[in-house]
N, C-alpha and C positions, 0 to 999 in steps of 0.2 A: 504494500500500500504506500504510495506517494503523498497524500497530504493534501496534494493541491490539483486542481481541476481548473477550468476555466467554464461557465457558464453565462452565453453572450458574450458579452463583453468585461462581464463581472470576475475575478477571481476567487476563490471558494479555497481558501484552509482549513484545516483539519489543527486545533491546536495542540491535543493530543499528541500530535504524530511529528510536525513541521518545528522549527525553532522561531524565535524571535525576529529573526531578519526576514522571514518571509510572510511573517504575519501583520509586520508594518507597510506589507506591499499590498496585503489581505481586504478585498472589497468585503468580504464576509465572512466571516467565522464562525464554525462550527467546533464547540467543547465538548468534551468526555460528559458523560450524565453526572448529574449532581444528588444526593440524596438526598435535599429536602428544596424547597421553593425560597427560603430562605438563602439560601448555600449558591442556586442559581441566581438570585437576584442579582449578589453581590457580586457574582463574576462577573455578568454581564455587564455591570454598572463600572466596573473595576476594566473591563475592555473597551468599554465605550470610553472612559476616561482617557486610556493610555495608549491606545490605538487609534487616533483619530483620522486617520485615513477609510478606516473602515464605515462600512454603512447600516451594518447588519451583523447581529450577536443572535446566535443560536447556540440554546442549551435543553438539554435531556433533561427529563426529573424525574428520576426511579420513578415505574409505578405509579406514575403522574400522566407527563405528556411533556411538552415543550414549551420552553419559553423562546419567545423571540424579542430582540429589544431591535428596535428599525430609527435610526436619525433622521430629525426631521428636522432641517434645516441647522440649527447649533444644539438643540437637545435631545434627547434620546425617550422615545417611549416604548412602553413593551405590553407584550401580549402575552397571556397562555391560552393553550388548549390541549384539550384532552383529546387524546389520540386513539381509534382502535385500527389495530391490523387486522386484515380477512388475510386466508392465505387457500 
């Protein structure tokens, strides 16, 4: 696994997986799951801060679903939702 994809025009890191220098190149971020809503928050809000080239923070939440926090103009909002898979 690479880490990193391109989507359009967008780039897509995996932070899990990539290091630092590639995540400040990173239009959007994708993190390892987090275990509580709380735990994700702070990530999020903690990448949106320090990555500011980024536009889009995605996080897993055990047994939850996803948050997303999306930039909208200089501030950052975020969503959850709950997720089910069919297979």
């Amino acid at each position: 696994m690479c880490g990193v994809a391109r989507w359009g025009s967008a780039v897509v890191a995996h932070a899990g997986v990539v290091d630092n220098r590639v995540l400040r190149l990173a239009d959007v971020i994708v993190h390892p799951p987090q275990p509580t809503v709380i735990a994700a928050v702070s990530l999020a809000a903690r990448t949106m801060r320090d990555l500011t080239g980024c536009t889009v923070v995605v996080v897993a939440i055990e047994s939850y679903g996803l948050l997303v926090f999306k930039r909208a103009n200089r501030s950052a909002t975020s969503s959850t939702r709950r997720l089910s898979i069919r297979e």
